[in-house]
N, CA, C and O atoms as a Tinker XYZ file with bonds, in Angstrom:
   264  protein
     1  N    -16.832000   -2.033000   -2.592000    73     2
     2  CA   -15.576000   -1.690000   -3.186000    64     1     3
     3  C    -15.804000   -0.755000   -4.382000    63     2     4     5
     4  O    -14.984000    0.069000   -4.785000    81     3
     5  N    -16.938000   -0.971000   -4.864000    73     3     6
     6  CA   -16.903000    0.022000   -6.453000    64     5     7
     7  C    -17.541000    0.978000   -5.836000    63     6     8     9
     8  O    -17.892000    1.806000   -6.676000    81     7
     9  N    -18.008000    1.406000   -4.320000    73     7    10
    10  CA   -18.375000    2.641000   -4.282000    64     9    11
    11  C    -17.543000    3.423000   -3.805000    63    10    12    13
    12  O    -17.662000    4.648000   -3.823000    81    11
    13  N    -16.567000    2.770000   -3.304000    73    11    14
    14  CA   -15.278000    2.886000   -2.672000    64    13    15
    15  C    -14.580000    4.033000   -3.741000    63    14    16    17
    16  O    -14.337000    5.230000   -3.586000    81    15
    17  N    -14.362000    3.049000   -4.963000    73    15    18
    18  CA   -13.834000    3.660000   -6.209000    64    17    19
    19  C    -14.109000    4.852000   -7.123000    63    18    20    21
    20  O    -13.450000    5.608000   -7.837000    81    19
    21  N    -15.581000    4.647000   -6.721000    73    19    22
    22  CA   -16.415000    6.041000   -7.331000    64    21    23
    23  C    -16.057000    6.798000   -6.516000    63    22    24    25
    24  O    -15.261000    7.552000   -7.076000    81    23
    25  N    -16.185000    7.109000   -5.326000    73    23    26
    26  CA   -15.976000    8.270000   -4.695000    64    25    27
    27  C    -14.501000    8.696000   -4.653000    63    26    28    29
    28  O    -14.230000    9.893000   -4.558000    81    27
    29  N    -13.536000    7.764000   -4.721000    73    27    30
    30  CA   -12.128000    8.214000   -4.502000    64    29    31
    31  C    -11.910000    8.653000   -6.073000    63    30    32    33
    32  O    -10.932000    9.371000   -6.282000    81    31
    33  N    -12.841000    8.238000   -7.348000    73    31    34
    34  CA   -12.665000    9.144000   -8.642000    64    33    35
    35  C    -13.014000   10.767000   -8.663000    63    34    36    37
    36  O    -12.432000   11.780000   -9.051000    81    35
    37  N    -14.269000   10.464000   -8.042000    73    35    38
    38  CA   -14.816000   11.863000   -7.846000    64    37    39
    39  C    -13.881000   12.883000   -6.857000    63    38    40    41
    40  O    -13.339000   13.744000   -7.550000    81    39
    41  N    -13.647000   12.969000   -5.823000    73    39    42
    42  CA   -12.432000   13.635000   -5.365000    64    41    43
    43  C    -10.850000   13.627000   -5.876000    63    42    44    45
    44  O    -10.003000   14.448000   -5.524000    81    43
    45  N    -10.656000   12.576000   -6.735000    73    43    46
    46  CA    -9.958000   13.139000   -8.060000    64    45    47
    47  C     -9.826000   14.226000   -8.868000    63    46    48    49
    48  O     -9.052000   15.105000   -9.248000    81    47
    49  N    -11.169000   13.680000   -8.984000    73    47    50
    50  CA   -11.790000   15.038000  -10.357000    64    49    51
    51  C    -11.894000   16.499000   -9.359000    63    50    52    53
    52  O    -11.883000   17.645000   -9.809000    81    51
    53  N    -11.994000   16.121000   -7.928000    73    51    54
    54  CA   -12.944000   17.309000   -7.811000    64    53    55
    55  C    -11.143000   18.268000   -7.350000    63    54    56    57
    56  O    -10.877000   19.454000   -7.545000    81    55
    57  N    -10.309000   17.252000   -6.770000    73    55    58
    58  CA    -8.908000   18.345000   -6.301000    64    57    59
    59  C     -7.952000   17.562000   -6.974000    63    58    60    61
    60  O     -7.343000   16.677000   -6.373000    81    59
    61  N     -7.800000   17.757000   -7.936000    73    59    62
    62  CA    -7.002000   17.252000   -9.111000    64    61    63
    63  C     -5.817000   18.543000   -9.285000    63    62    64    65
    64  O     -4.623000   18.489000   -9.582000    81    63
    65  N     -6.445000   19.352000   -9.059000    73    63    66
    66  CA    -5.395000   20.889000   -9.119000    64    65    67
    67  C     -4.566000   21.083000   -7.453000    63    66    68    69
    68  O     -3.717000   21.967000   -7.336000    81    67
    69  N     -4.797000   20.496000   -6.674000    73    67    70
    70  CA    -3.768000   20.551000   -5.205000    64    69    71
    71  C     -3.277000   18.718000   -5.024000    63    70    72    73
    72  O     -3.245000   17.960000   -4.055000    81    71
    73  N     -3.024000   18.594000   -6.158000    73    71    74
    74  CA    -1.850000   17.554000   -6.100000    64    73    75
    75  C     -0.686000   17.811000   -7.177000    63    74    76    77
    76  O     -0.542000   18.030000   -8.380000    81    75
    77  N     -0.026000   17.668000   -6.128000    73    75    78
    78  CA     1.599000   17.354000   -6.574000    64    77    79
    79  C      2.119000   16.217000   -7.044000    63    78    80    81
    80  O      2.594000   15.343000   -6.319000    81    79
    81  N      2.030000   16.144000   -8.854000    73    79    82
    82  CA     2.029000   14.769000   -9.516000    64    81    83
    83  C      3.341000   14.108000   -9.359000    63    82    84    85
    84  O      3.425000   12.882000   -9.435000    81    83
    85  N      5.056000   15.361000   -9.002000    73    83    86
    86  CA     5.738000   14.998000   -9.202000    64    85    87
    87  C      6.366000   14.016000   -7.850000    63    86    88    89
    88  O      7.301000   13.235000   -7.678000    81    87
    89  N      5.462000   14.471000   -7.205000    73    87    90
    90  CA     5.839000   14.103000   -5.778000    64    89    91
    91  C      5.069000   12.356000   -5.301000    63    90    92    93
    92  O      5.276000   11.423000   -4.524000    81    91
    93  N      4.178000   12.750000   -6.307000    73    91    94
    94  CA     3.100000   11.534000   -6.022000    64    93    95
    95  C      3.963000    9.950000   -7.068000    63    94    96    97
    96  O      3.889000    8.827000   -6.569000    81    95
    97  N      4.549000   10.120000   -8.181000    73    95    98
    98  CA     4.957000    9.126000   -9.054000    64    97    99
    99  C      5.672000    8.098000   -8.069000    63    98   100   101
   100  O      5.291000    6.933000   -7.950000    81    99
   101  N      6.894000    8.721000   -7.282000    73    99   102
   102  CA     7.847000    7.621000   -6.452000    64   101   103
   103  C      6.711000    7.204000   -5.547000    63   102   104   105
   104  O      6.705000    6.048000   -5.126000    81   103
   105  N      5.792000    8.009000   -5.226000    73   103   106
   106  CA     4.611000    6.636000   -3.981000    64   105   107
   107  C      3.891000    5.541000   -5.187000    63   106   108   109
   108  O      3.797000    4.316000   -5.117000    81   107
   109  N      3.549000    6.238000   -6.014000    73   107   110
   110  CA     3.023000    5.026000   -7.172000    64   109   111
   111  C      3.352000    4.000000   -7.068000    63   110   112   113
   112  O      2.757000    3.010000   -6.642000    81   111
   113  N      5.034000    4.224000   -7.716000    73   111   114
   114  CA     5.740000    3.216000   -8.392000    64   113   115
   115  C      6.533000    2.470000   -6.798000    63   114   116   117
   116  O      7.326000    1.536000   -6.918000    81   115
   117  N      6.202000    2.997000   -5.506000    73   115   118
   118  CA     6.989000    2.223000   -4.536000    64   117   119
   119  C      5.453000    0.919000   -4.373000    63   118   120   121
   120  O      5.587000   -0.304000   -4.411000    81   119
   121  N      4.166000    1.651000   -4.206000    73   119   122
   122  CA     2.887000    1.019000   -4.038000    64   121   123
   123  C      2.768000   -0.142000   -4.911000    63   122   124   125
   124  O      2.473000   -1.185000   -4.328000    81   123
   125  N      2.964000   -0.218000   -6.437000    73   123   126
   126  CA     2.483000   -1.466000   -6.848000    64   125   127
   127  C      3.983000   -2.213000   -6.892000    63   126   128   129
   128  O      3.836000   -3.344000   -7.357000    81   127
   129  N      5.334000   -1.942000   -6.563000    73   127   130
   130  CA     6.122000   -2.442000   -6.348000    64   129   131
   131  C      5.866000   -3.426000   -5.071000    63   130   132   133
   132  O      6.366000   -4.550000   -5.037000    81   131
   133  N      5.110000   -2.951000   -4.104000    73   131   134
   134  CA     4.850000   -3.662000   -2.869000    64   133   135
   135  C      3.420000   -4.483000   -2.787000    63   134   136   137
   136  O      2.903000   -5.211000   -1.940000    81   135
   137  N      3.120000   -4.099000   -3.826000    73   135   138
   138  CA     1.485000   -5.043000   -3.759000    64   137   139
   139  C      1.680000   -6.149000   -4.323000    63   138   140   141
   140  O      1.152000   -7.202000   -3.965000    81   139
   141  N      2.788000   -5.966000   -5.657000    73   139   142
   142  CA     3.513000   -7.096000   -6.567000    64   141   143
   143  C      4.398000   -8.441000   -5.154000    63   142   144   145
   144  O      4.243000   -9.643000   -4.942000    81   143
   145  N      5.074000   -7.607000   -4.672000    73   143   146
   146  CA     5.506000   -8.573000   -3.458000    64   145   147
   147  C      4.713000   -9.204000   -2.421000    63   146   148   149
   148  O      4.847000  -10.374000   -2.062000    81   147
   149  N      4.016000   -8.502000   -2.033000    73   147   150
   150  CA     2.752000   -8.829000   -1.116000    64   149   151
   151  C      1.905000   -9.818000   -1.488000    63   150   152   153
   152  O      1.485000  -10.591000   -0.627000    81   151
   153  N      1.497000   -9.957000   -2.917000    73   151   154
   154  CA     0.566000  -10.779000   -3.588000    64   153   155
   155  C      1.617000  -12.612000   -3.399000    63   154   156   157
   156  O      1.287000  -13.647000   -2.821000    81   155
   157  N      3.107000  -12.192000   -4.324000    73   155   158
   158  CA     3.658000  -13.068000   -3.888000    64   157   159
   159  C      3.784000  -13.714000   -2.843000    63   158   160   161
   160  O      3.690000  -14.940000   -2.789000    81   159
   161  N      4.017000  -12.952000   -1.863000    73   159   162
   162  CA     3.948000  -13.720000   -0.301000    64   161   163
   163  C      2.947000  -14.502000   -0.179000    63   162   164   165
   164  O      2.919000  -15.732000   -0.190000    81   163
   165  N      2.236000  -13.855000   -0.077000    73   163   166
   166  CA     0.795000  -14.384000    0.185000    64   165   167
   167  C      0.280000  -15.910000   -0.599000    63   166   168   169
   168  O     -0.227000  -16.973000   -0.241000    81   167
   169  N      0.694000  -15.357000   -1.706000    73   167   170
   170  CA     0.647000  -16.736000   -2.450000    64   169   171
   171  C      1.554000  -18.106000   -2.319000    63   170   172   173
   172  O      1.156000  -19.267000   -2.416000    81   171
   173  N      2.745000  -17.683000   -2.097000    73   171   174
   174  CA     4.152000  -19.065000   -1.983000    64   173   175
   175  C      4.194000  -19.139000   -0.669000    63   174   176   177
   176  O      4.427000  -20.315000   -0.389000    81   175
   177  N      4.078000  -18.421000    0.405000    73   175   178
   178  CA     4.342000  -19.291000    1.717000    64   177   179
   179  C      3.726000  -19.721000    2.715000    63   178   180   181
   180  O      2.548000  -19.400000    2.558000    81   179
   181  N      3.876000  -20.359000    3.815000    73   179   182
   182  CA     2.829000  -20.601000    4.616000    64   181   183
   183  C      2.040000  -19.343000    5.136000    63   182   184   185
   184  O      2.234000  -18.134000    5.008000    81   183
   185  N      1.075000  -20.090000    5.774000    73   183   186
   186  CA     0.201000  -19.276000    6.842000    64   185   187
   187  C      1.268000  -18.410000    7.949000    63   186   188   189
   188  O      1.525000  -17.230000    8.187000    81   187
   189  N      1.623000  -19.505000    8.358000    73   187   190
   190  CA     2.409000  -19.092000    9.488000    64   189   191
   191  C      3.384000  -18.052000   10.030000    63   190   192   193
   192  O      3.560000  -17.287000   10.978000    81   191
   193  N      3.961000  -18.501000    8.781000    73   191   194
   194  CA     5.394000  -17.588000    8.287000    64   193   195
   195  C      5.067000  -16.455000    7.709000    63   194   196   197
   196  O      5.958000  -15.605000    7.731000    81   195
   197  N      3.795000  -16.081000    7.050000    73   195   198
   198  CA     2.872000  -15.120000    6.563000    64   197   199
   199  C      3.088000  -14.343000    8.030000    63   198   200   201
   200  O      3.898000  -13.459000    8.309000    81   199
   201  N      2.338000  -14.821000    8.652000    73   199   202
   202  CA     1.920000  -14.318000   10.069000    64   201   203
   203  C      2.820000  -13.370000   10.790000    63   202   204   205
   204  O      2.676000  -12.213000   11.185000    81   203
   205  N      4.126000  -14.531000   10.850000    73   203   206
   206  CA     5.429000  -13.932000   11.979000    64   205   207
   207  C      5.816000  -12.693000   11.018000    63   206   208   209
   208  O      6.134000  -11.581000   11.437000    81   207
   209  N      5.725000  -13.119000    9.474000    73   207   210
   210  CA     6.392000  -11.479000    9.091000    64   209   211
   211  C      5.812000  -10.236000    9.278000    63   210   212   213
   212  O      6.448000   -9.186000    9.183000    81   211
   213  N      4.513000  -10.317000    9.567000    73   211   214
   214  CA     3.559000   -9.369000    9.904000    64   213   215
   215  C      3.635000   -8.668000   10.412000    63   214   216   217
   216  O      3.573000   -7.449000   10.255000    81   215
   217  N      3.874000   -9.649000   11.569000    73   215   218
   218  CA     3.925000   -9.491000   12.960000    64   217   219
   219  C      5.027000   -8.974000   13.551000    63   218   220   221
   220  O      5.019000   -8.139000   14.455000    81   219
   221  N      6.118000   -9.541000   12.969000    73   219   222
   222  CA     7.778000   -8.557000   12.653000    64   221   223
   223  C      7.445000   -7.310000   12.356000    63   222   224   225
   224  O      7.596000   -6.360000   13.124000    81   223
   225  N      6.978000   -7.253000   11.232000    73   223   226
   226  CA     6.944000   -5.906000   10.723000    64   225   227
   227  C      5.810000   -4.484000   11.611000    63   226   228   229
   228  O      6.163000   -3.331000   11.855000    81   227
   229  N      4.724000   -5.003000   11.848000    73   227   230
   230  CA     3.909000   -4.196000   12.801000    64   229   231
   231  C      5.097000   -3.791000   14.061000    63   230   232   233
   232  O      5.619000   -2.677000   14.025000    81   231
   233  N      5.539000   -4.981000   15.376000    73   231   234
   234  CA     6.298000   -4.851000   15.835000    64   233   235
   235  C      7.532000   -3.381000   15.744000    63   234   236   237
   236  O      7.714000   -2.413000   16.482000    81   235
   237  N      8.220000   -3.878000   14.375000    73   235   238
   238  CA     9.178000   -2.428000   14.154000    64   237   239
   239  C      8.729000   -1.090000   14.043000    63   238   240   241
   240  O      9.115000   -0.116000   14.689000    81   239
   241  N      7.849000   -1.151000   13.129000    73   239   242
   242  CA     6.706000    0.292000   12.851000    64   241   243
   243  C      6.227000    0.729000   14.038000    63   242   244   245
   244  O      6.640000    1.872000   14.236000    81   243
   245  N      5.410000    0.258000   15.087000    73   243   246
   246  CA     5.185000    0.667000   15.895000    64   245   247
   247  C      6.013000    1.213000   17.395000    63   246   248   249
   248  O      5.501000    1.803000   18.347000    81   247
   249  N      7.302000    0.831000   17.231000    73   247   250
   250  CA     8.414000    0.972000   18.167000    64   249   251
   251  C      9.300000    1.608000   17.888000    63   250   252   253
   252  O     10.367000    1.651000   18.500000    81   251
   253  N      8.941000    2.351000   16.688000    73   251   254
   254  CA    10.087000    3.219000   15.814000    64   253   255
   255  C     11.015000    3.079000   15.615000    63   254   256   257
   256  O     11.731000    4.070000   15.473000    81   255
   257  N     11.620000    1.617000   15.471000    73   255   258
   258  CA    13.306000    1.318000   14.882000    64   257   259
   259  C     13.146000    0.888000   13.347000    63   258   260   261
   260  O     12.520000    0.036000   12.716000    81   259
   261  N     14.074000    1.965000   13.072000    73   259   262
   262  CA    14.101000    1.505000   11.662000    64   261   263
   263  C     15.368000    1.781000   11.192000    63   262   264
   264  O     15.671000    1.499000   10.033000    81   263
């Protein structure tokens, strides 16, 4: 994982000038909005029910109804 991190710093640094910061903030702020929920899940409910939402959700994504 921390080499993981080093390298995704270093291609930071290295194309830091062909990113579009303004474009990038709403994925930010949607990303730890959903990791914040995710963590929750994960933590308060069952296994199970973990599972079926998953499994819901893969289901839709992959069948393109949205």
């Amino acid at each position: 994982m921390l080499y993981a991190y080093g390298i995704n710093f270093f291609l930071l640094l290295r194309f830091k000038e062909y990113i579009d910061w303004q474009k990038l903030w709403p994925l930010m702020v949607g990303a730890l909005s959903g990791i914040r929920l995710g963590i929750y899940f994960l933590k308060n409910y069952e296994d199970v029910m973990t599972k079926k939402i998953v499994g819901i959700v893969v289901v839709v994504f992959a069948s393109g109804i949205s």
